[in-house]
C-alpha positions as CSV (number, residue, x, y, z in Angstrom):
1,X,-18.9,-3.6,0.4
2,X,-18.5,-3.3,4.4
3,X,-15.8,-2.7,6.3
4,X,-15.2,-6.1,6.9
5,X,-15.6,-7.1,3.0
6,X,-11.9,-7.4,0.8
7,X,-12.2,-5.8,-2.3
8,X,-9.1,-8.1,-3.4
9,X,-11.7,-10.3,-4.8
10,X,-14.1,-13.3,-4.1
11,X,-10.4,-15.3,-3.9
12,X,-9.9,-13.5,-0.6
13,X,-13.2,-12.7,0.6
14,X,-16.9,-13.8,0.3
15,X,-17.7,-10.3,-1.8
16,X,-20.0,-10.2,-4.8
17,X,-19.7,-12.6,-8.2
18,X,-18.5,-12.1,-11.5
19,X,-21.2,-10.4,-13.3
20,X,-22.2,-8.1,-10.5
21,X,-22.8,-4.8,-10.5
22,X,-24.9,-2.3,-8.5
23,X,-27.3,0.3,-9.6
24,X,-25.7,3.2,-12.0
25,X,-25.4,6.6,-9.8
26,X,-27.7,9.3,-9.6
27,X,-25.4,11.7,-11.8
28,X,-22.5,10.2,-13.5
29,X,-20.7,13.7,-13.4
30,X,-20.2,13.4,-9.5
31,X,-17.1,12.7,-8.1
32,X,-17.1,11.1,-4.8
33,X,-14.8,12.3,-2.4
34,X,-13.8,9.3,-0.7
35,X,-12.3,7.8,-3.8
36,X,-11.0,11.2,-5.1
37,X,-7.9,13.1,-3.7
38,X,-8.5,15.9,-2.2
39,X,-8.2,19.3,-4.6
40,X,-9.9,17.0,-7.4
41,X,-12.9,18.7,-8.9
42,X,-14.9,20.1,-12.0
43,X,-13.9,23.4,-13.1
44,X,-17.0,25.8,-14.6
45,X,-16.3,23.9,-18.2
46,X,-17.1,20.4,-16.4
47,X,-13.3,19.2,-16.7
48,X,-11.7,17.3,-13.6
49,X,-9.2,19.5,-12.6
50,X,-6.1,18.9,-9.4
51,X,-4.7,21.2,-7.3
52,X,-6.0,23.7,-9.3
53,X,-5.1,22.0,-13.0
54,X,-7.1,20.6,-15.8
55,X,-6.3,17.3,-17.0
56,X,-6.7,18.2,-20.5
57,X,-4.3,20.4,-19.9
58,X,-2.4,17.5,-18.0
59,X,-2.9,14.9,-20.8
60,X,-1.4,17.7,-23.3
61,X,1.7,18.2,-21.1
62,X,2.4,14.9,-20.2
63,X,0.7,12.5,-22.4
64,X,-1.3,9.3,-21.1
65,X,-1.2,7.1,-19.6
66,X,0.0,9.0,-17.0
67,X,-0.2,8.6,-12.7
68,X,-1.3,12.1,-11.1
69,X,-0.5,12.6,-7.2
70,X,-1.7,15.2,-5.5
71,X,1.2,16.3,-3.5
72,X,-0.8,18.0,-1.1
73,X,-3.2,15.4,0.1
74,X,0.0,13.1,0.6
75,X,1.5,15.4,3.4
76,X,-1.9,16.0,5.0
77,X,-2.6,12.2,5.0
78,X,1.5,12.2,6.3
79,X,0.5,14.9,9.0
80,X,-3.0,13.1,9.9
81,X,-0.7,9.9,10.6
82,X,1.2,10.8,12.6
83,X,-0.5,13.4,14.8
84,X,-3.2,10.0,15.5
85,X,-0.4,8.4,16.8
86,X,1.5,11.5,18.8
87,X,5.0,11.5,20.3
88,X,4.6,7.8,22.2
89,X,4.8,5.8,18.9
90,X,6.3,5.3,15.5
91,X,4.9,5.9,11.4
92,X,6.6,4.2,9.2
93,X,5.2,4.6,5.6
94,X,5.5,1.2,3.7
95,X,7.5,1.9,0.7
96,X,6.5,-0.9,-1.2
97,X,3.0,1.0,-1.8
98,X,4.8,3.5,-3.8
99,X,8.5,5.1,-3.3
100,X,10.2,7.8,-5.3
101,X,13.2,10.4,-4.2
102,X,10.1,13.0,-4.0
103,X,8.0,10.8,-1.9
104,X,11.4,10.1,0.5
105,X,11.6,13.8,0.6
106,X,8.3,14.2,1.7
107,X,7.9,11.7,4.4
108,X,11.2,13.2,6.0
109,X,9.9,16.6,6.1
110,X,6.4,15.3,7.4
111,X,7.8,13.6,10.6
112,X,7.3,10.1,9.0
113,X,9.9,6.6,9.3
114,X,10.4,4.4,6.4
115,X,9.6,0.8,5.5
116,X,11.6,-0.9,3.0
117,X,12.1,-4.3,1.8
118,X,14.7,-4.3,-0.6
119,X,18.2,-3.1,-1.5
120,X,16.3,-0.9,-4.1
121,X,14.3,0.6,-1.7
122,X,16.9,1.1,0.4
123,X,19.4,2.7,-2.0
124,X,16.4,5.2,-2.9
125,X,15.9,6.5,0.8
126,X,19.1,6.8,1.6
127,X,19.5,8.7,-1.9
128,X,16.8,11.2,-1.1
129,X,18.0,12.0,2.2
130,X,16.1,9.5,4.8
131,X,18.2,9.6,8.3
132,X,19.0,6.0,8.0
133,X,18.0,5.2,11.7
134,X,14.8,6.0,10.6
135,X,14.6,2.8,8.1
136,X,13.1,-0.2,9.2
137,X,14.1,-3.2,6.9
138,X,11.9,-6.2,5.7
139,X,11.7,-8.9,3.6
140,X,11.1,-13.1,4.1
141,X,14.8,-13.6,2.2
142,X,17.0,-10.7,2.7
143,X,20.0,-11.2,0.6
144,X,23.3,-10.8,2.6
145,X,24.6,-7.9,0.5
146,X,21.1,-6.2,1.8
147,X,22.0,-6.9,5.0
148,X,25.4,-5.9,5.0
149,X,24.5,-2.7,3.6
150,X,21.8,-2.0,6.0
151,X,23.6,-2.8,9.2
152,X,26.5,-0.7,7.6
153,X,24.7,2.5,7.1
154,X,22.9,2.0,10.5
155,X,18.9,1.3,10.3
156,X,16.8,1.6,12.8
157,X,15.5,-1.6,12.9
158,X,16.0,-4.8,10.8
159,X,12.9,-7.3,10.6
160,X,13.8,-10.6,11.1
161,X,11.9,-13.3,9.1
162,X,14.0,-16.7,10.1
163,X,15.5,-18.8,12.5
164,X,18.5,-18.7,9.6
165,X,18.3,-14.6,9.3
166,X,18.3,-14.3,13.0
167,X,22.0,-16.1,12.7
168,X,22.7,-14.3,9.1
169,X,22.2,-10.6,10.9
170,X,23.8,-11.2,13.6
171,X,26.9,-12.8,11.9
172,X,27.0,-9.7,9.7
173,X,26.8,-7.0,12.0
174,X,29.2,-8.8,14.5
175,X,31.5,-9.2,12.1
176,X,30.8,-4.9,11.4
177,X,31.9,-4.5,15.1
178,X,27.9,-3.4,15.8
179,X,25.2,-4.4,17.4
180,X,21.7,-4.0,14.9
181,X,18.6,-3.4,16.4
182,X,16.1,-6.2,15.1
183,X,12.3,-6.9,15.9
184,X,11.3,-10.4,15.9
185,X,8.5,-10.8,12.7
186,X,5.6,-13.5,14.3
187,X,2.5,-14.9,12.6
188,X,0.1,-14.9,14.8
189,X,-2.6,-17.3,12.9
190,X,-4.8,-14.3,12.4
191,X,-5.8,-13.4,8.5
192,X,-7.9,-10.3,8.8
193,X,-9.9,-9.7,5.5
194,X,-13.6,-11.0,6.5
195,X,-13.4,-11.8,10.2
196,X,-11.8,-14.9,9.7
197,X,-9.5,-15.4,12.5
198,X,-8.7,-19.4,11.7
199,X,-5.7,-20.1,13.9
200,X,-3.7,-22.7,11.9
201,X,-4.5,-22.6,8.3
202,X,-3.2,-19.2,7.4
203,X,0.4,-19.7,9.3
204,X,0.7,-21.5,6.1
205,X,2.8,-18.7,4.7
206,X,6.6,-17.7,3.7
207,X,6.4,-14.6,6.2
208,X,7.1,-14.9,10.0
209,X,7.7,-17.4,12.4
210,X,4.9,-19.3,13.6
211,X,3.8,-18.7,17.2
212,X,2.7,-22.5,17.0
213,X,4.5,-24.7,18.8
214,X,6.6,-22.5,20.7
215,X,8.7,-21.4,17.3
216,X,8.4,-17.6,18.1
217,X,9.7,-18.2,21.9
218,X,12.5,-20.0,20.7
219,X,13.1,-17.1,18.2
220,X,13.3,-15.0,20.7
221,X,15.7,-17.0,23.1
222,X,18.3,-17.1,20.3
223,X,17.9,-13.7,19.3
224,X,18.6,-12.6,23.0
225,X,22.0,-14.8,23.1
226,X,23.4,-13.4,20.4
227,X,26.3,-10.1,20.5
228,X,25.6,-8.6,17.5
229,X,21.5,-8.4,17.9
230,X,19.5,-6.4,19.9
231,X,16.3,-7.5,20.4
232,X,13.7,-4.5,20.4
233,X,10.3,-6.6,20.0
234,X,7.9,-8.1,18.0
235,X,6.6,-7.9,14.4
236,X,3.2,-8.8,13.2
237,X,1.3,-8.3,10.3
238,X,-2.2,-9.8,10.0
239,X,-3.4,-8.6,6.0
240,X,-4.1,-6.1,3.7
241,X,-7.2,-3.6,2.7
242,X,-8.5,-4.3,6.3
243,X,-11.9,-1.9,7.5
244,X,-11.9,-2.8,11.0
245,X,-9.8,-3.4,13.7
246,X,-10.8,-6.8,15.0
247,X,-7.8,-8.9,13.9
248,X,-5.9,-6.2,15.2
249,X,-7.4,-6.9,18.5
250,X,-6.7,-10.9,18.2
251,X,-3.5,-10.2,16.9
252,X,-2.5,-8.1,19.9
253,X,-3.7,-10.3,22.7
254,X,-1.6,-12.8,21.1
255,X,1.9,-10.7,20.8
256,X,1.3,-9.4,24.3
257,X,0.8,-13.7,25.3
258,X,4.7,-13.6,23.8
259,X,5.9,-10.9,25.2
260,X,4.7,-11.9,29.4
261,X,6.3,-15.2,28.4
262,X,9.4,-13.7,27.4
263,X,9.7,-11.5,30.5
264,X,8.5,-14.3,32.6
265,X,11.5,-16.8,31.5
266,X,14.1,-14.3,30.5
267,X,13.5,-11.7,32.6
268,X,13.2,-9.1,29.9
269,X,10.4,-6.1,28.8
270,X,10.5,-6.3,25.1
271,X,10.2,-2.3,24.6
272,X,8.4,-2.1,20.8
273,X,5.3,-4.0,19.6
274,X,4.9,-3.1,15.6
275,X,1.2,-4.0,14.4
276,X,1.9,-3.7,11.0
277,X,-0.5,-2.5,8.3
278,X,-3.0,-3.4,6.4
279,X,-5.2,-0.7,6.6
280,X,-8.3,0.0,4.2
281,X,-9.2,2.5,1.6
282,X,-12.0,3.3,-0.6
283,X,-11.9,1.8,-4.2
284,X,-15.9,2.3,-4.6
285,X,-18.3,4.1,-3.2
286,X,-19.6,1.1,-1.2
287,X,-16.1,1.2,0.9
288,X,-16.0,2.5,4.4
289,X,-12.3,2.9,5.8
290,X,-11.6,4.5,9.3
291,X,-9.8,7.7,9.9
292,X,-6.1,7.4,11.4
293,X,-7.3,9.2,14.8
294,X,-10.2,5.9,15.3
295,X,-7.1,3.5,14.1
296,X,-4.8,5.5,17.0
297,X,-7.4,5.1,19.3
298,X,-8.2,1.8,18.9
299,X,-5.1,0.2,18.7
300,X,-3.7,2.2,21.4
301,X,-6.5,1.0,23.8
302,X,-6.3,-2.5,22.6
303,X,-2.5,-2.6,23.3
304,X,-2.8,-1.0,26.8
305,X,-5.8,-2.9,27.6
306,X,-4.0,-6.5,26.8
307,X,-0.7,-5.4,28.6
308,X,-2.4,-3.8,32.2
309,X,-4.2,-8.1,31.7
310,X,-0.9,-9.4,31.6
311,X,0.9,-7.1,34.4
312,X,3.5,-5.6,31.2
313,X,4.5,-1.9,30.9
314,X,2.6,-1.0,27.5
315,X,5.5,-0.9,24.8
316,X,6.1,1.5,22.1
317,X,3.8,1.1,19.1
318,X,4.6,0.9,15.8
319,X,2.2,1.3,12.9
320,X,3.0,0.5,8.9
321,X,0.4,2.3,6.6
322,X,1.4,2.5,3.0
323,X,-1.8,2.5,1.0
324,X,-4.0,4.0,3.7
325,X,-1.3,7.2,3.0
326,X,-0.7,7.0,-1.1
327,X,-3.0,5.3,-2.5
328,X,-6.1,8.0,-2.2
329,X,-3.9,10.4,-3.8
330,X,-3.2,9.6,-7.0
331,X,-5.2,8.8,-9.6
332,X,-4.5,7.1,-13.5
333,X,-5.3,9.2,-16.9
334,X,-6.2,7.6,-19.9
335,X,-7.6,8.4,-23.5
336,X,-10.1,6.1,-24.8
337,X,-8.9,5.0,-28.1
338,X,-12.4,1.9,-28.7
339,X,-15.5,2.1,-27.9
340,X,-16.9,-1.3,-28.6
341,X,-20.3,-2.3,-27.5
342,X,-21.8,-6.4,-27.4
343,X,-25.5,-5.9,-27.6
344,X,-27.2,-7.6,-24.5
345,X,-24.0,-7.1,-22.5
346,X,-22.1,-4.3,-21.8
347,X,-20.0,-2.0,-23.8
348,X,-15.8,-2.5,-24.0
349,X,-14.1,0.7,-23.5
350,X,-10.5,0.1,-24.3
351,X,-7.7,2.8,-23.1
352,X,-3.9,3.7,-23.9
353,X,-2.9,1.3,-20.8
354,X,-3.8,-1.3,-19.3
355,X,-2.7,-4.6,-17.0
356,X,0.8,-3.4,-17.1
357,X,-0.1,-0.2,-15.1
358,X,-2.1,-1.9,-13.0
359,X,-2.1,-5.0,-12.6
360,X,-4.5,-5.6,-9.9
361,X,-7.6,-6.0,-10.9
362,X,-6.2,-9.5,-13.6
363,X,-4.1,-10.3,-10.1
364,X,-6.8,-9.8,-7.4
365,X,-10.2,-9.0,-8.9
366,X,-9.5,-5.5,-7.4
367,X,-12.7,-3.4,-7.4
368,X,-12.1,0.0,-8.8
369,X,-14.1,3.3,-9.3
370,X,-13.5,5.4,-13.2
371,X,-15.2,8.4,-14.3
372,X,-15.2,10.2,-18.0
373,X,-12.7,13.7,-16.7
374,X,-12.6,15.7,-20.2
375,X,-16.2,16.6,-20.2
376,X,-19.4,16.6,-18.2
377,X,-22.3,14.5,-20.0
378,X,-25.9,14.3,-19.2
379,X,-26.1,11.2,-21.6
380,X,-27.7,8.1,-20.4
381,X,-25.3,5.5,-18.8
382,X,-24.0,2.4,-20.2
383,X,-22.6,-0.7,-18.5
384,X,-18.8,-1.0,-19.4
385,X,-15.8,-2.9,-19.3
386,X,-12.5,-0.6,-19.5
387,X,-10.3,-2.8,-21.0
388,X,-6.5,-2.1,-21.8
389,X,-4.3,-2.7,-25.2
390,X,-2.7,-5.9,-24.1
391,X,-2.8,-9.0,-25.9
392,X,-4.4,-10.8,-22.8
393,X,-7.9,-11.2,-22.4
394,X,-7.6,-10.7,-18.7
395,X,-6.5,-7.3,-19.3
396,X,-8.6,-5.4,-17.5
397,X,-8.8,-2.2,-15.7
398,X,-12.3,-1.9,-14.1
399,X,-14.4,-5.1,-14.9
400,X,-18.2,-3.2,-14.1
401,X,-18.8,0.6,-14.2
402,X,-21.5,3.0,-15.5
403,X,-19.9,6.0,-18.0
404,X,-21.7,8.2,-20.2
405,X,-23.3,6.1,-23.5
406,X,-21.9,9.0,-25.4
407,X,-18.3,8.2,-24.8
408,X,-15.7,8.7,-27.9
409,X,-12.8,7.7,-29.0
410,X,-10.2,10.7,-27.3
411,X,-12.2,11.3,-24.3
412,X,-10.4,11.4,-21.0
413,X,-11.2,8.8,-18.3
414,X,-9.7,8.4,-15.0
415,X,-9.4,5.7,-12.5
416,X,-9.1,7.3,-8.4
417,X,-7.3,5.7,-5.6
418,X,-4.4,4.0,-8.0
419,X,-1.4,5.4,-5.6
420,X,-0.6,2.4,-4.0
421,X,0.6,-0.6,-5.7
422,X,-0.3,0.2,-9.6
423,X,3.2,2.4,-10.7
424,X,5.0,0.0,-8.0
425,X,3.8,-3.4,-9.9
426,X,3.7,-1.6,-13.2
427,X,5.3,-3.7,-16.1
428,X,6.5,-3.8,-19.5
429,X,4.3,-6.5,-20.7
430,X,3.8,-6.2,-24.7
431,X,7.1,-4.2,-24.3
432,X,4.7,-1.2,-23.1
433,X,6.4,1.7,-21.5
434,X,5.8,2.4,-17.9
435,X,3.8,5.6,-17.3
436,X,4.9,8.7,-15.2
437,X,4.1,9.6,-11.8
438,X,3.3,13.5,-11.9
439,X,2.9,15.4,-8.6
440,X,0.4,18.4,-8.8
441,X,0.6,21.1,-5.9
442,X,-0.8,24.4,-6.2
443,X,-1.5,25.0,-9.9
444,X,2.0,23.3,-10.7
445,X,2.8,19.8,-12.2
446,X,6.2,18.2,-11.9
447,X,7.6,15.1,-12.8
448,X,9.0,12.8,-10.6
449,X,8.8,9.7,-11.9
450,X,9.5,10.1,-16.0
451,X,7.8,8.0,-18.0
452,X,10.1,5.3,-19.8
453,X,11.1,5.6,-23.6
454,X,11.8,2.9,-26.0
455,X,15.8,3.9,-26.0
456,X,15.4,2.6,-21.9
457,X,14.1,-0.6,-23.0
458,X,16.3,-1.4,-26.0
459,X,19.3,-0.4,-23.5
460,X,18.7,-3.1,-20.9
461,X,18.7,-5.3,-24.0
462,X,22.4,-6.3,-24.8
463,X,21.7,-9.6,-27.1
């Protein structure tokens, strides 16, 4: 898989078919670094060990299945951020890849903004401590409560995602006696997953407003009219799990073509241009994502280089990575509880989880990496299928991998790069109980997400 491949799945992208798989690796006991976090490795017994911890000592403490986040590659990714992007322009960390009062915590200490898109995720920065003028605010359908509350406590920036929510904010804040700042959210007709920049067919989406037909312009005009806005530029957001920077590049010509025709018939600089996010990591081996400094560097030149073509003073940017930042970090621990092998075809390794931990690989076809962590094994490898507990025959965890033929029932197995997205889309399907998210930080393991116990589940139930 390239750069410019989508390991969402052959749905999104023209990537390998069911049935697929490549050769098995060279040593089975190898971890690859790009899919690992960073202090992962093998202690001198052969067990995987983070920040300086075993996870059979892990699985013990906290049971499995069970999210591990290594705190420390988090704040360095953090760091790496936003010293790529320097002084001149804006981080914010997309909470919807994974939020918790630890992670809040973290962000604010490491010099990053926040991205949130609901109520919930604004109650749980502004719980933890977030300056609240460092929130920006999403969503295609804010409810007015949402916006209330966010104009209220004073965000930084609401995202506006309709002609009726361009009315709806500024009625609210008006009415609050203050004047939010809001960008403009566009679509640009650019859908970035395998160089397909098709102009018309993907504006046929419920986020933004079209550029098409002069929708965006007239956006703007009405935004600029209006007391209780203040309009502090454009929003756009081209696609998720992206490896290069090409779409960003279409993208930006296009938001820079609105913002000359904005200064041309209002008279106005539009100060901010937010690119969104979007940006890659490595599931597999076979994935190549680009280092924050290349994606500073190349968006920074792409901006400048548009505006100096269209006479404009280059604006503030504005970047959004969420899983570029978490989802390295963390990876899933399970305990293999079948081994179950169908002669001719591969061998079913079924775990204590499952699709309601992650649910991306049934939703997407999401490609994903696993390697046997309790033990080192110089056994012969075995196509497999880990496969969760569900009743759903779609529950699936990683649909081709090589592990060790000698696999057993109460081995240890882990899945890398599950940060982003799996413990925020996690479920109780089957009435399962949602794991814990553990952080792990020189040679100590906290919790900071606790893992859910049937008295939470029977309390929401009030029949």
């Amino acid at each position: 898989m390239s750069r410019s491949a989508h390991p969402a799945g052959p749905r999104h992208a023209d990537v390998l078919p069911e049935g697929h798989y490549s050769a098995p690796p060279a040593d089975l006991n190898t971890l690859d670094p790009k899919v690992w976090a960073r202090t992962v490795g093998r202690d001198e017994r052969g067990v995987v060990t983070v920040g300086g911890l075993g996870v059979d000592a892990l699985a013990e403490e906290f049971g499995t299945p069970a999210y591990f986040l290594d705190e420390t590659d988090f704040r360095a990714r953090c760091r790496a951020w936003a010293e790529a992007f320097g002084k001149d322009a804006d981080v914010f960390y997309a909470g919807k890849a994974f939020l918790s009062r630890a992670v809040v915590r973290w962000l604010k200490e490491e010099g990053l903004n926040l991205d949130v898109c609901s109520g919930g995720e604004l109650s749980t920065a502004l719980s933890a401590g977030m300056p609240a003028e460092r929130i920006a605010f999403h969503g295609n359908n804010k409810s007015e409560e949402e916006i209330r509350r966010a104009v209220e406590v004073g965000v930084g920036r609401i995202v506006l995602d309709s002609f009726q929510e361009i009315v709806r904010v500024a009625h609210i804040a008006q009415s609050l006696g203050k004047r939010q700042r809001v960008q403009i959210r566009v679509t640009v007709g650019v859908e970035a997953h395998t160089h397909e920049f098709i102009a018309t067919a993907h504006e046929d989406q419920k986020f933004g407003i079209a550029l098409a037909g002069g929708q965006a312009a007239e956006a703007v005009r009405r935004a600029l009219k209006l007391d209780g806005l203040e309009l502090i530029g454009i929003h756009s957001h081209i696609g998720s799990q992206i490896f290069d920077m090409a779409g960003f590049e279409v993208s930006a010509r296009r938001v820079v073509q609105l913002l000359a025709e904005v200064r041309d018939e209002h008279g106005v600089e539009l100060p901010e241009i937010d690119l969104g996010g979007g940006l890659g990591i490595a599931y597999t081996s076979e994935d190549d994502p680009r280092e924050p400094h290349e994606i500073a560097k190349a968006l920074s030149e792409i901006v400048t280089r548009e505006c100096e073509a269209a006479g404009l003073r280059t604006p503030r940017i504005s970047v959004e990575p969420g899983r570029a930042i978490v989802g390295p970090t963390a990876f899933t621990l399970y305990r293999v509880g079948t081994v179950k092998p169908l002669e001719g075809l591969r061998t079913y390794v079924s775990v204590d989880g499952g699709m309601s931990d992650n649910i991306r690989t049934a939703l997407y076809d999401a490609e994903y990496s696993v390697s046997l962590v309790s033990r080192t094994s110089e056994a012969e490898p075995m196509l497999s299928r880990v496969v969760g507990k569900h009743c759903e025959s779609g529950d699936i965890v990683v649909r081709d991998a090589f592990l060790p033929s000698d696999l057993a029932p109460g081995d240890l197995i882990a899945v890398p790069a599950t940060g982003a997205y799996c413990r925020s889309m996690a479920s109780n399907y089957n009435h399962a109980l949602r794991p814990p998210v553990v952080a792990v930080r020189d040679g100590e393991a906290r919790v900071i997400v606790r893992r859910e116990t049937e008295e939470d589940l029977l309390r929401l139930d009030v029949g």
